[in-house]
Steps between C-alpha positions, in 0.01 A plus 500: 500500500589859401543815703153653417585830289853376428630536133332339277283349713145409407355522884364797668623754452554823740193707448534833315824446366635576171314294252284313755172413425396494886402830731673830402586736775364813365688738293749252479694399105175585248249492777164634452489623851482780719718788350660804658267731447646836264780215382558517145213445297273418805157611479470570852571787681735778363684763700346819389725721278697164399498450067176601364331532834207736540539620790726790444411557071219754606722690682775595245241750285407704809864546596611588211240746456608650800869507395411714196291716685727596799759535158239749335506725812920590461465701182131665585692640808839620332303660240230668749835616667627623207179729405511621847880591484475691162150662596635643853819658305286622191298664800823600697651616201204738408501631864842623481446656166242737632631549764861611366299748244288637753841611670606744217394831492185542216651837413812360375494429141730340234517587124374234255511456102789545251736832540544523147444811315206458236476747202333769697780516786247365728576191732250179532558532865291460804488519868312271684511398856823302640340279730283271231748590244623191286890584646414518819259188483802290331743661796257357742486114365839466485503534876167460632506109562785587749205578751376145523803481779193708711286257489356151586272214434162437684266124501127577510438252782213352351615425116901575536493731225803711529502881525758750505544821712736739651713441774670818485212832491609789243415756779605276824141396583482180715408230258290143630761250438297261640533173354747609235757312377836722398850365416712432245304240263201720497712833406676349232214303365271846485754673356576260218136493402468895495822544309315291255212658469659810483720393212265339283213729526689821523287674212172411666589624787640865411147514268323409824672719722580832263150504395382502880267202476265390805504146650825433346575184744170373418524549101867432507543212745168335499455132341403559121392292234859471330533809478609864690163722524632842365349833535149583468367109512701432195773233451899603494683225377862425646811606316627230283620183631360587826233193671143651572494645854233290718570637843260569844 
């Protein structure tokens, strides 16, 4: 008699091994039985975010979303900065204009026109006041933007739109400097945005200011459609090569 299970031999055989037609012990070599559930190809249970699970999938859409939207917000609040920056020095810039004419004496005059003799011996010469005079109005924007140093920047505290105001009175008045933010940054920044404006829209501002027109800040640095609102209502288009001021 045989060892039962031995090589070869045609006894019993240990149930559930290899080949053996007796019990299984489940899971064991090609066993139908129990299976880890989540193994490989099991159709039982699956951990949830594991390959093609569902658990996670409807997640991925709303979080994205969300990505793109908190991306959306960066350039909506550079460029509302931006407007606010350029608005507050078109306005800053206009305040020191008017202010630096209304310092000149209205009885002093300068001579305008060509001092060339015509055929009669007469001269096409005029005098008109200095202080709105086109020389003294291209004297003044060659240094005006050199008062932004006097001045700083202001959040509303309910939308964060900037503002910009004095720090530094004309006459010495005590100015509210609550909540207002002056250094460096803001200085520099100010005054790089009005020595733009004053550079690219130096002939709409001398027409502005020689021909003494009202609400100049509000025709001048108000948002327009594209374009600069120019005297009267009507339209004054930039000099060439100069972008469409949309300030305020």
């Amino acid at each position: 008699m045989r060892i039962p299970g031995s090589g070869g031999a045609p006894g019993m055989r240990i149930p559930g091994s290899c080949g053996a037609p007796g019990m299984r012990i489940p899971g064991s070599c090609g066993a139908p039985g129990m299976r880890v559930p989540g193994s490989g190809g099991a159709p039982g249970m699956r951990i949830p975010g594991s390959r093609g699970a569902p658990g996670m999938r409807g997640r991925i859409p709303a979080l994205l979303g969300l990505a793109l939207a908190l991306a959306s917000l960066v350039p909506t609040a550079g460029a509302r900065r931006s407007q606010d920056l350029h608005c507050g020095a078109c306005r800053a810039l206009v305040d020191e204009l008017e202010w630096e004419i209304a310092q000149v004496d209205p009885r002093k005059t300068i001579q305008m026109g060509s001092f060339r003799i015509n055929p009669d011996g007469s001269q096409s010469v005029v005098e008109v006041p200095y202080a709105r005079s086109e020389a003294h109005l291209t004297e003044l924007l060659e240094r005006v933007c050199e008062k932004m140093k006097e001045y700083g920047e202001r959040a509303d505290p309910a939308t964060q739109r900037k503002s910009y105001v004095r720090v530094i009175s004309h006459d010495g008045t005590k100015m509210d400097l609550a909540g207002v933010k002056f250094d460096g940054d803001v200085t520099s920044s100010l005054k790089f945005a009005c020595e733009s404006i004053a550079e690219e829209y130096e002939d709409e501002l001398i027409e502005f200011l020689s021909h003494e027109a009202e609400n100049v800040k509000d025709r001048l640095c108000s948002k327009r459609t594209g374009e600069m609102g120019g005297l009267g209502g009507s339209a004054a288009a930039p000099r060439a090569g100069a972008a469409p001021l949309v300030l305020g």
